[in-house]
N, C-alpha and C positions, 0 to 999 in steps of 0.2 A: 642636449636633448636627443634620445634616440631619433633614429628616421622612422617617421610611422608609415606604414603600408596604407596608402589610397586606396587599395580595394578593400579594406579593412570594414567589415557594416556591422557594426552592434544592436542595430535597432532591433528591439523588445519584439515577439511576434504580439498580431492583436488578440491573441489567447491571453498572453502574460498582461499586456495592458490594459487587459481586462480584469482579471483577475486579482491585479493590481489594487484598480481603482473600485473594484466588488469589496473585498477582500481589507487591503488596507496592507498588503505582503505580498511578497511572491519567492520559489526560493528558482534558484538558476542555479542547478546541479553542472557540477565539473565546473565551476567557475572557473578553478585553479586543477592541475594536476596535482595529484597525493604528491610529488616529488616535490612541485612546486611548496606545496602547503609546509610539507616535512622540514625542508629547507628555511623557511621562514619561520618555522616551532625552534628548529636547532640556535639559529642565532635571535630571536627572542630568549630562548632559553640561557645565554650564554652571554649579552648583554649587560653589562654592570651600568651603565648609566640608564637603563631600558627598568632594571629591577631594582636600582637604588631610588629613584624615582614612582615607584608607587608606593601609591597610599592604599590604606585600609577602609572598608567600610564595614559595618557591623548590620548584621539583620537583626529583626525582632524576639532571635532565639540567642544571641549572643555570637552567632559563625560569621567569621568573616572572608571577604572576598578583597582580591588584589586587583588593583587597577594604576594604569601608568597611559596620561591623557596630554598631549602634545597640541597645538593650535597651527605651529608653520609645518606642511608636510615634510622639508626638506629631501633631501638626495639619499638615505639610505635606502634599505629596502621597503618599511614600512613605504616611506612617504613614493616610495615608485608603485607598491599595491595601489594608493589612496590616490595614485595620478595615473592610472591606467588607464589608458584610451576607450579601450572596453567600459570599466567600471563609470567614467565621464559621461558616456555616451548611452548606456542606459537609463543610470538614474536623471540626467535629463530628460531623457522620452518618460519617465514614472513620473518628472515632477513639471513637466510641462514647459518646459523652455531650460536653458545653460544653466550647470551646475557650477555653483562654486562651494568650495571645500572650509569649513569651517573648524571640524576639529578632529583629532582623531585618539582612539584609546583601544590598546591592549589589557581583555579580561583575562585574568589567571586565575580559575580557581580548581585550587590545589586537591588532588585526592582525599576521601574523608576529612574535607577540616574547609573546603567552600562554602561561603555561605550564599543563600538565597538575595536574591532582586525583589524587591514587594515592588507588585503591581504600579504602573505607573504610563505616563505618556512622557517621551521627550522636550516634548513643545509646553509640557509644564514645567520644565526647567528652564529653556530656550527663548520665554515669556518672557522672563528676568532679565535676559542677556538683551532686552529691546529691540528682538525683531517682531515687523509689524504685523502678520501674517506669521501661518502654520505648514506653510508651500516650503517642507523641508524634511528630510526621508536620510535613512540613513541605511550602510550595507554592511553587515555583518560578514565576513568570511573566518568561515570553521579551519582551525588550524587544527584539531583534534576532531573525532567522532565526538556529536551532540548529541546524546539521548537521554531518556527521560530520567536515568537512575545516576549521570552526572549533571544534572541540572541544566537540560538545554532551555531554550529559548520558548516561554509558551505565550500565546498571544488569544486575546479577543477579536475574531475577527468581526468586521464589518465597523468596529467600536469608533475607528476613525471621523464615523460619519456625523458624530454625537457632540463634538465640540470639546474644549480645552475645557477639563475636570480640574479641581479644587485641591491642591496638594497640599500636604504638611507633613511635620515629621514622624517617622516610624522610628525607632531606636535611633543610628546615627543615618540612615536614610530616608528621603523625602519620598513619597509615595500620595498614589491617586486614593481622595476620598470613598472610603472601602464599602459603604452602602452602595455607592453607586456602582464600583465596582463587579462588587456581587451581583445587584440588579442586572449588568448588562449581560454577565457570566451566566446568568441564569436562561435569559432570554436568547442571546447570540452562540453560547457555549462557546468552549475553550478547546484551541487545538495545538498541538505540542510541536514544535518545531523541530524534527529531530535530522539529521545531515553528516554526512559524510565530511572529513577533511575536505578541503577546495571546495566544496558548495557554499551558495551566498545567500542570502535572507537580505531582499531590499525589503524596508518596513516606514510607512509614514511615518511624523511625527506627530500626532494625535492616534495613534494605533497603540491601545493600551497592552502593555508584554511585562513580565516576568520570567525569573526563574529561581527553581528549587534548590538547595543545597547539593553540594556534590558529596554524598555519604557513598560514593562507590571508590575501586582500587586506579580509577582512570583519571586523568587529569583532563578539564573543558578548557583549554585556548582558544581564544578569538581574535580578530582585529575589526573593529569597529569604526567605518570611516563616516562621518557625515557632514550635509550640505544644505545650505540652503538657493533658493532660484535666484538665479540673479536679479530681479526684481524687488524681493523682497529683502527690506535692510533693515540694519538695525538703527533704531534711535540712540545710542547711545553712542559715544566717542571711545572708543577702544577700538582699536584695532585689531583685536583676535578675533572680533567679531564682525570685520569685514571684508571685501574683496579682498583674492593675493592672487600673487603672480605664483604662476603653476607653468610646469611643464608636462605637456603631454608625455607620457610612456610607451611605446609601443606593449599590448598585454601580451606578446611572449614572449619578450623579454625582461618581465619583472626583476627575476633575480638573477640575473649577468649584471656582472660586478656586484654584487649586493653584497652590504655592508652593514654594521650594527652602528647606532647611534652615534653624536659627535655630544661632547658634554658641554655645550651652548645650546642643545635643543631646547626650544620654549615650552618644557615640562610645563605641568599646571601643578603648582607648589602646596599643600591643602594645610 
C-alpha cells in the first residue's frame, strides 16, 4: 500500500455538495493531469486481456459500443484509479458516509462506429444485484476529450430525485421507460456532460444519463468506477456484490508502477 499523505483533504467544497445533491452530478475538473489520463489511454489501449475481454452491446440503431467490467479492483492501474484516496474520499462525502467499491468498467467507443447508451438509471440495474437502497454513485473519468459529436455523457438533471424508473429492453440494451423519460427531459431538460481528459463526472445512481453515438474522427475512453455506502447491502449472496478489502492509493501516485491487467482479473463474462 502506498504511504498516503495525512495532510491530504479531499472533502467536496459545499458548492460541489450541493450541487451535487441539487443536481444529481457534479464534474471535478483536473481530476487527473492530461499525462496522467494519457498514460492510462496508452495502456488500456495496449492491454490484451483488458480488450479481449470486452463485450459488445448494441443500441437501437444497430452501432455498437465496447465495454470490459471487472468487480475486484485489483493492483494495476485501473484498480489504483478506482482506490484513490482522493476519489474514496469524495464520493463518500457525495454519498453520505464510507464508500465501498463495487465494480468497475472501461467504455471504448471507437471512432465513427460507437454506438449510443439509451437513456437509463444505474440503480435500475443495481435493483437486480439486491441492493436494498439507491445510496450508490458512481465516477467517471474522461481518458479522452468528451463532447457532444463523440458521444459524451448527457444527463437529466435533478431526475434523481423522482425514484427508480421501470427498465426494459431496448435492442441488446436495458433502458429507462421512455415516456417517462421524455416527460422528465421536457420538464428538467438535458444538459450534456462535455470534459476534458482527467476530469471526473460523480453521478447518483437514480440520475438518469445517456449517450449519443460517436460518428466523429475521435475516439470517447472512459473508466467508470462505482460504489455503493457501506450501509447499504445487497440481499443477495454473491460476493461481487459485496464488501472487499481495498487499499488506499495515495492520488498522485496512481500511475507509478502502473501496470495492465493480470489474466485472473474477475472480468464479467457476458
Amino acid at each position: 500500500m502506498d504511504k498516503l499523505s495525512a495532510k491530504a483533504d479531499y472533502t467536496p467544497s459545499s458548492q460541489e455538495l450541493e450541487h451535487y445533491d441539487t443536481y444529481g452530478f457534479v464534474i471535478m475538473r483536473g481530476f487527473l493531469t492530461p499525462d496522467q489520463a494519457q498514460t492510462i489511454k496508452k495502456i488500456a489501449e495496449s492491454d490484451d486481456n483488458m480488450l479481449q475481454n470486452a463485450y459488445e452491446k448494441e443500441d437501437a440503431s444497430g452501432l455498437k459500443s465496447k465495454v470490459t467490467l471487472w468487480y475486484d479492483p485489483g493492483e494495476d492501474v485501473f484498480g489504483r484509479l478506482s482506490c484513490s484516496q482522493r476519489l474514496l474520499q469524495e464520493m463518500g462525502a457525495f454519498l453520505g458516509g464510507k464508500a465501498e467499491f463495487f465494480h468497475a468498467k472501461l467504455m471504448q467507443k471507437q471512432p465513427k462506429q460507437g454506438g449510443s447508451w439509451e437513456w437509463h438509471q444505474d440503480y435500475g440495474y443495481w435493483y437486480d444485484d439486491g441492493f436494498i437502497s439507491d445510496a450508490m454513485a458512481s465516477c467517471y473519468v474522461a481518458l479522452d476529450p468528451a463532447r457532444r459529436d463523440n458521444g459524451c455523457l448527457s444527463v437529466i438533471p435533478k431526475s434523481h430525485k423522482y425514484g427508480r424508473i421501470r427498465h426494459s429492453n431496448i435492442g441488446e440494451q436495458v433502458g429507462a421507460d421512455l415516456e417517462r423519460v421524455n416527460y422528465l427531459k421536457k420538464e428538467l431538460g438535458q444538459i450534456y456532460c462535455e470534459m476534458e481528459a482527467g476530469d471526473a463526472l460523480y453521478f447518483h445512481a437514480n440520475l438518469l444519463h445517456s449517450s449519443a453515438a460517436n460518428l466523429s474522427d475521435y475516439s470517447r475512453w472512459g473508466l467508470i468506477s462505482s460504489f455503493f455506502r457501506e450501509d447499504n447491502i445487497s440481499i443477495i449472496d454473491d460476493p461481487r456484490f459485496h464488501k472487499k478489502s481495498i487499499a488506499l492509493i495515495n492520488h498522485d501516485n496512481i500511475i507509478d508502477g502502473a501496470s495492465a491487467t493480470r489474466h485472473d482479473k474477475d472480468f464479467l463474462q457476458q
